[in-house]
C-alpha positions in Angstrom: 157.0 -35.0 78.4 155.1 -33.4 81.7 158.3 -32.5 82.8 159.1 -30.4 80.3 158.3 -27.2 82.1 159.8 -28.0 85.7 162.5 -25.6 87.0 164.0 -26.3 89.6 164.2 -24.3 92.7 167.7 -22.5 91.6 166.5 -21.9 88.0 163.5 -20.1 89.4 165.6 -17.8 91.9 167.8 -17.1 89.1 165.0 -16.2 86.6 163.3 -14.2 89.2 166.4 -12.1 89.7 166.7 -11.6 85.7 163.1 -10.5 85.5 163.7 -8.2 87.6 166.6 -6.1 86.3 165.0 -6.3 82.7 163.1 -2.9 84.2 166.9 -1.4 85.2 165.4 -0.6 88.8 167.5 1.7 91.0 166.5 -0.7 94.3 165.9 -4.3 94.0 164.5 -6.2 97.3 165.4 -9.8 97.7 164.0 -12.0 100.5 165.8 -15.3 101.3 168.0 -15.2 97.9 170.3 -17.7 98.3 167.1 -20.4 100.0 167.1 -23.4 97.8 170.6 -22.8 96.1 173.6 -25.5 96.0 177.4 -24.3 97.1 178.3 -23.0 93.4 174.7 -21.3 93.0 175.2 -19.0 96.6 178.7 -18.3 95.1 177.2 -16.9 91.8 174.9 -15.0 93.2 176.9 -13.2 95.7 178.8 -12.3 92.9 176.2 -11.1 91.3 174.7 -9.1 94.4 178.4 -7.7 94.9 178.2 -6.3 91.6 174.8 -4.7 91.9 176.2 -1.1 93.7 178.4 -0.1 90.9 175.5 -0.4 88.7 173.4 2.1 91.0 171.0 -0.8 91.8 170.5 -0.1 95.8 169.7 -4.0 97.3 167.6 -4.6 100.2 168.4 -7.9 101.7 166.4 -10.4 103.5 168.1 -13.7 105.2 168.3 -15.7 108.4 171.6 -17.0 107.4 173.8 -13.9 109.0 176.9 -15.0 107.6 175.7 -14.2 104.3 174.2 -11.1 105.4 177.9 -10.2 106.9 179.2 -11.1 103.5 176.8 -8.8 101.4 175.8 -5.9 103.4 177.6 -2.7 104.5 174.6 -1.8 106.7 172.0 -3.7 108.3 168.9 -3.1 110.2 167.6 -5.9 112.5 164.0 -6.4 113.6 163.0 -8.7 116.4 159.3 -8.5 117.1 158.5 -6.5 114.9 160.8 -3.9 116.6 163.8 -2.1 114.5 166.1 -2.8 117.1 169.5 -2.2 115.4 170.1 -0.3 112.3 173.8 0.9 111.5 176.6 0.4 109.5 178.6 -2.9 109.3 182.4 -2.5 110.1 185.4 -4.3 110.0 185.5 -7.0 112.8 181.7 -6.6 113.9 179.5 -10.0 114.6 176.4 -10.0 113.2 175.5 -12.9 115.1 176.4 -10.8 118.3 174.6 -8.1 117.2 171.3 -10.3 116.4 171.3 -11.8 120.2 172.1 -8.8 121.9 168.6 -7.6 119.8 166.7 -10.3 120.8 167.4 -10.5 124.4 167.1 -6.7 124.7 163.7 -7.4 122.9 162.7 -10.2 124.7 163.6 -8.1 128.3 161.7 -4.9 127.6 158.7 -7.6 126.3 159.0 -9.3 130.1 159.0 -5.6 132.0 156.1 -4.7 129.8 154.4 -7.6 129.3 
């Protein structure tokens, strides 16, 4: 069967993730984890992420889907052309998504007086 190999788009995020920790790294970057995963597969690997601190593995996220972000991190850094324009701490009752505009149209103004 040709078939035989094919793994399918949440098989291959999964495996990716395993590989990975099979060299116990202290700091494991992940861009767009949860891109291509059904409902149950986001929930097992936020799981997953949550558990990584206690196991002194530092995880740098990378996501356009900001409620996840708000989910998983305790600090975030934001960059909006190219720019580090936010970088602190996540706390109780913040919006990311808030935080994200406020980024980008502070970003997008200096780019217009400069520009």
């Amino acid at each position: 069967n040709s078939y035989k190999y094919l793994v399918k788009c949440q098989q291959y995020s999964t495996l990716g993730i395993a590989m990975a920790l099979l060299g116990e790294p202290e700091l494991l970057i992940l861009d767009e984890p949860t891109n291509g995963l059904d409902p149950i597969g986001i929930e097992e690997l936020r799981e997953l992420i949550q558990s990584f601190p206690e196991q002194g593995i530092t995880v740098i996220l990378s996501s356009h889907i900001l409620s996840e972000v708000q989910l998983l991190a305790d600090k975030v850094g934001i960059i909006s052309g190219g720019i580090l324009g936010y970088e602190g701490a996540l706390k109780q009752g913040d919006n990311l998504e808030d935080l994200f505009m406020n980024v980008v149209r502070k970003n997008q103004k200096a780019g217009e007086i400069h520009g």
